[in-house]
C-alpha positions as CSV (number, residue, x, y, z in Angstrom):
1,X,-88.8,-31.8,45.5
2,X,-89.6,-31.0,41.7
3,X,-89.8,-28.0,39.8
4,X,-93.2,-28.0,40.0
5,X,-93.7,-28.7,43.2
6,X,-91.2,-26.3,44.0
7,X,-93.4,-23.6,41.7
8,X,-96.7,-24.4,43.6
9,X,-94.9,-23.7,46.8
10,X,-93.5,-20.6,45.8
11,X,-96.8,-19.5,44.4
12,X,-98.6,-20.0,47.7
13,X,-96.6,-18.5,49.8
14,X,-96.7,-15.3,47.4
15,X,-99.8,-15.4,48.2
16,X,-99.4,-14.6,51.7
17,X,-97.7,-11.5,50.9
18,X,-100.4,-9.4,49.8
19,X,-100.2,-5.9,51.4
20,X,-96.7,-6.1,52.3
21,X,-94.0,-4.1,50.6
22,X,-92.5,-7.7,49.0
23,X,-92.7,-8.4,45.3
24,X,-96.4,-9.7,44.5
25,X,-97.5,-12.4,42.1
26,X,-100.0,-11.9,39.5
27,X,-100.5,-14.9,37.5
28,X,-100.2,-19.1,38.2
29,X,-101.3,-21.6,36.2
30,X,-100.5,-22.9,32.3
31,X,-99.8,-21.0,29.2
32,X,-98.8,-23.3,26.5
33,X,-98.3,-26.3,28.1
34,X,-96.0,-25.0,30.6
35,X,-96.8,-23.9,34.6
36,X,-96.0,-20.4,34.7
37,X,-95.8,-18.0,37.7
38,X,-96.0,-14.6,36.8
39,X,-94.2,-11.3,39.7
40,X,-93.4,-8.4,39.5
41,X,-90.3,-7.4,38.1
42,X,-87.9,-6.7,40.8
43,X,-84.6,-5.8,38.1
44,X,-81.3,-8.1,37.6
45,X,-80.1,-9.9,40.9
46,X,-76.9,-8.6,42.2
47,X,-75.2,-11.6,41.4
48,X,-75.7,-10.6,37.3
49,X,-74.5,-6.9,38.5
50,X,-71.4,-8.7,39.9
51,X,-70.7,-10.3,36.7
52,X,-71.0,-7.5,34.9
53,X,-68.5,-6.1,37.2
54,X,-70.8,-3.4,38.8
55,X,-69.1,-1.2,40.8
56,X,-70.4,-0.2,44.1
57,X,-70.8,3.1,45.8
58,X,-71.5,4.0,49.7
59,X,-75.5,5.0,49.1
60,X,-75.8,1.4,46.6
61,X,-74.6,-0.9,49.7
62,X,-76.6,1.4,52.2
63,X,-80.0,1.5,50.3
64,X,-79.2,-2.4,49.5
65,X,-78.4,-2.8,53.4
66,X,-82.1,-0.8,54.3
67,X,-84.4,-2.1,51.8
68,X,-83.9,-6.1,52.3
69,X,-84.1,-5.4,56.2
70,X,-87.1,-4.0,55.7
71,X,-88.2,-7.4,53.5
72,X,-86.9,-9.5,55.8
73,X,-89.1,-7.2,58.2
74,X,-92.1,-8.3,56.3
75,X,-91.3,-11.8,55.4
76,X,-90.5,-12.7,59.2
77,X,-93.7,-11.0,60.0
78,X,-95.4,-13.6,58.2
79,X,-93.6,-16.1,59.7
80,X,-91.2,-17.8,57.3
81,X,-87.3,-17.0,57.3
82,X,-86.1,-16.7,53.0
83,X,-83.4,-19.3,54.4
84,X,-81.9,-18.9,51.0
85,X,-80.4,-15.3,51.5
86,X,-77.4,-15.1,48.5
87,X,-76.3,-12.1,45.8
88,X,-78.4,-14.3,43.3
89,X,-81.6,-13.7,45.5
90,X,-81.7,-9.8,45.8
91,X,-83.0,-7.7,42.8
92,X,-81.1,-4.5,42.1
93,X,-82.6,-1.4,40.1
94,X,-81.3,2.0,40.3
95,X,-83.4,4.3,38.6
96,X,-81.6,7.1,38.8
97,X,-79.1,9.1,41.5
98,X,-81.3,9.2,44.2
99,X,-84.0,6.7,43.4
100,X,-83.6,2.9,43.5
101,X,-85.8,-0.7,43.8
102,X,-84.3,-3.5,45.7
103,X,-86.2,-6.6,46.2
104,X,-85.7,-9.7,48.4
105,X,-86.5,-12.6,45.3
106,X,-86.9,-16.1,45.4
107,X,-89.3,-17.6,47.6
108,X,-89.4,-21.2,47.1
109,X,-87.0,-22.8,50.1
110,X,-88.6,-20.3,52.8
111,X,-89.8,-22.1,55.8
112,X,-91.7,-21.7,59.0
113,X,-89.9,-20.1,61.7
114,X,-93.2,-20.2,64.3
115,X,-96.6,-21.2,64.0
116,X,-98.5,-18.8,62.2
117,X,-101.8,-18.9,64.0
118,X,-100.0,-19.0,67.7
119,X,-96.9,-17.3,67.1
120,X,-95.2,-19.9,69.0
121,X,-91.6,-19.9,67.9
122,X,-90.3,-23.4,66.7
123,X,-87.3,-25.0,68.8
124,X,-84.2,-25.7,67.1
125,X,-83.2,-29.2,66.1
126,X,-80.7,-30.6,64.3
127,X,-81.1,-30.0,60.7
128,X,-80.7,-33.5,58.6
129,X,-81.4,-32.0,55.1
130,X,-79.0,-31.3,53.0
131,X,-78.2,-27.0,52.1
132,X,-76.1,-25.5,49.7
133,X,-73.0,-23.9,51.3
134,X,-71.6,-20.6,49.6
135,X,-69.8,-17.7,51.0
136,X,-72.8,-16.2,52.3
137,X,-74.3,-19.2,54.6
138,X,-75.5,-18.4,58.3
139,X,-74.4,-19.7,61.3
140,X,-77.2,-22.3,61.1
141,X,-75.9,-24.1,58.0
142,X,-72.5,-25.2,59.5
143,X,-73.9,-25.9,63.0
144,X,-76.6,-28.4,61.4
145,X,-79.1,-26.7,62.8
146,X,-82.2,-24.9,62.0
147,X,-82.2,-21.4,61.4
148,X,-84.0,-18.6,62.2
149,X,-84.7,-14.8,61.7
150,X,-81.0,-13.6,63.4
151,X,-79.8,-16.4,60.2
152,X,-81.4,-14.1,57.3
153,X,-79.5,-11.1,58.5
154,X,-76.3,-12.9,58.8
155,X,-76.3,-13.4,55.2
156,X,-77.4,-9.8,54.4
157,X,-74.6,-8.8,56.9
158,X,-72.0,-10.9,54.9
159,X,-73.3,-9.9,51.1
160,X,-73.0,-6.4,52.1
161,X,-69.3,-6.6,53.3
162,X,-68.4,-8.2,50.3
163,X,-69.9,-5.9,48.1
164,X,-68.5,-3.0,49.8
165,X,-65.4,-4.5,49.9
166,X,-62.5,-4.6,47.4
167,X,-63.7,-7.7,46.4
168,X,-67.6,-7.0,45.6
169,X,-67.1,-8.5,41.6
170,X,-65.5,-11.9,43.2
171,X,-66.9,-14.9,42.8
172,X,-70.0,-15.1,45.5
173,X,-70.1,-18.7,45.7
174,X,-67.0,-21.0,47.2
175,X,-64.7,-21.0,44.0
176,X,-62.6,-17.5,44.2
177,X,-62.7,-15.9,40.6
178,X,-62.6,-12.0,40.3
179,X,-62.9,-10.7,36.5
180,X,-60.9,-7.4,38.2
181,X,-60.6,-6.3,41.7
182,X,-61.6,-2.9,42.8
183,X,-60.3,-0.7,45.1
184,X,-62.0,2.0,47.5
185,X,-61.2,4.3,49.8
186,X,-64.8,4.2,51.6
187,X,-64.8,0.5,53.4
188,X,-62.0,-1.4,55.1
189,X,-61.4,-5.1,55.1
190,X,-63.4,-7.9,53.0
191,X,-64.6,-10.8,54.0
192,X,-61.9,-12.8,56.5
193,X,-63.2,-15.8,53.8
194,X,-63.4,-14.0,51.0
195,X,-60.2,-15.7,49.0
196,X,-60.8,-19.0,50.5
197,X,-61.1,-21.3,47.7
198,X,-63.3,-24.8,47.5
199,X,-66.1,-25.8,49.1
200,X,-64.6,-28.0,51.8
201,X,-61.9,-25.5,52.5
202,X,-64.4,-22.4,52.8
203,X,-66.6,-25.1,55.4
204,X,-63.4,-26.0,57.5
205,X,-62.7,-22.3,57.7
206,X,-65.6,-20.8,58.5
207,X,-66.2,-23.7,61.3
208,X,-62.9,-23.0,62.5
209,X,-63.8,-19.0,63.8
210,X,-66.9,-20.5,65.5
211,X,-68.9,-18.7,62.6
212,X,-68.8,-15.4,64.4
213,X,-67.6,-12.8,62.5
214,X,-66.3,-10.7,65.7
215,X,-63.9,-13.8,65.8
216,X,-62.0,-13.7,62.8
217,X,-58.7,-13.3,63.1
218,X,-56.6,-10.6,63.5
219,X,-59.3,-8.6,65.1
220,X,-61.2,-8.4,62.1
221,X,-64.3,-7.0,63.3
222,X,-62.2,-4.0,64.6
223,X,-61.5,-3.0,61.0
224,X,-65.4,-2.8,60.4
225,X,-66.7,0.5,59.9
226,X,-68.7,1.3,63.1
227,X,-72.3,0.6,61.5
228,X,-70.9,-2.8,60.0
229,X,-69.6,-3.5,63.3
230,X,-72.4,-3.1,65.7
231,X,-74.6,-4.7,62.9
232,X,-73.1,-8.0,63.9
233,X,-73.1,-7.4,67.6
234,X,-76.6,-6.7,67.6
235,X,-76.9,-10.0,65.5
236,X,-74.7,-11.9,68.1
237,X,-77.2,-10.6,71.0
238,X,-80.0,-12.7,69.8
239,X,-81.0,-15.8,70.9
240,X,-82.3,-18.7,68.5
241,X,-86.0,-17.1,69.3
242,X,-85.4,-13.3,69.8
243,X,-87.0,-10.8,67.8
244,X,-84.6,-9.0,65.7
245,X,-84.8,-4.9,66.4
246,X,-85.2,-4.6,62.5
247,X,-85.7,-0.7,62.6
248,X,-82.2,-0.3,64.7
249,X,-80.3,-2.1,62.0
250,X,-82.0,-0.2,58.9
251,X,-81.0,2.7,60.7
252,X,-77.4,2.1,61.4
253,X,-77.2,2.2,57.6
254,X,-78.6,6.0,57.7
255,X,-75.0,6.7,59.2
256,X,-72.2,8.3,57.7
257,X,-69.9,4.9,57.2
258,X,-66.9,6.1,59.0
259,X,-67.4,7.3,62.4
């Protein structure tokens, strides 16, 4: 698909998100020659944080954690999944100690998860196009099948680990490169993956653990902090169709993280 294609699709389904808490659109069309869409600003993604070798804290990851489930919330209600969900496509802002923006960014390879007048969930079927694979892919993407809402939250679920982990400034993509690791005392283990290096390597490993994360090895998922923990379970409850209960995961990340 072409850029500009790619721009009017984005630009319509922007427009679908008026009165929702997602970033809004204000401008489409040409200035000078060139198509131009014009959002709101939603600050520098967290993939340009990572680079600059951000470091993390408990209430960063949490309010990261609470404000993209409640986008996801919003963009599921209007029946598309992001299907796209990496560090480069969440928008970080802190504003000061106790105030913060976080945006879900990047709307362009969404797609219909149901049928927006009937609600009727799609079926899954094998999924011939090609996707990039990074460290943060779903379930979905290595099964070569299409994804749903439970997908979208995988990924948030996998970002937040690494950027809570000792590794959060890592490369978030399938080449390992860390310009300085960081240690913490709040959070356990990173991502079983997270040092796997090369594409191939990173697909034949993930494959390997069935893509669950509560089947890593060496009982990974019991080194989770509780919240992180049942996060995933509550992911690996749902069925292709099932309704994710959005409001129980935001909340898991109102708890203290070691329980």
């Amino acid at each position: 698909m072409s850029r500009l294609k790619l721009l009017q699709r984005e630009y319509a389904t922007y427009q679908s998100f008026r009165n929702t808490r997602l970033l809004q659109s204000f401008f489409y069309g040409e200035h000078k020659g060139f198509k131009v869409l014009v959002t709101q600003q939603g600050g520098k993604s967290l993939i340009q944080h990572q680079e600059m070798s951000t470091k993390w804290s408990r209430e960063d990851v949490y309010q990261i954690a609470r404000n993209i489930i409640w986008d996801l919330e919003q963009l599921h209600g209007k029946s598309f999944i992001h299907n796209d969900m990496h560090t480069g496509n969440i928008a970080f802002k802190k504003i000061n100690e106790t105030s913060y923006q976080v945006n879900l960014i990047d709307f362009n390879g969404v797609k219909k998860y149901r049928d927006s007048d009937t609600l009727q969930h799609l079926e899954q079927k094998r999924n011939f196009f090609r996707v990039p694979i990074h460290r943060f892919s779903p379930p979905c993407y290595f099964e070569k099948k299409t994804c749903s809402r439970r997908d979208d939250l995988f990924s948030l679920g996998y970002m937040l680990v690494m950027l809570a982990s000792e590794y959060a400034n890592c490369s978030p993509l399938y080449v390992f490169t860390c310009p300085g690791e960081r240690k913490d005392d709040w959070f356990g283990p990173p991502l079983p993956w997270a040092k796997v290096t090369g594409k191939q390597n990173l697909i034949d490993f993930m494959t390997s653990i069935s893509l669950n994360i509560l089947k890593a090895p060496d009982d990974y998922h019991q080194q989770l902090p509780d919240n992180f923990r049942l996060y995933f379970e509550h992911l690996e409850s749902l069925q292709f169709t099932s309704k994710p209960d959005y409001a129980y995961l935001a909340d898991l990340f109102l708890l203290p993280l070691n329980t």
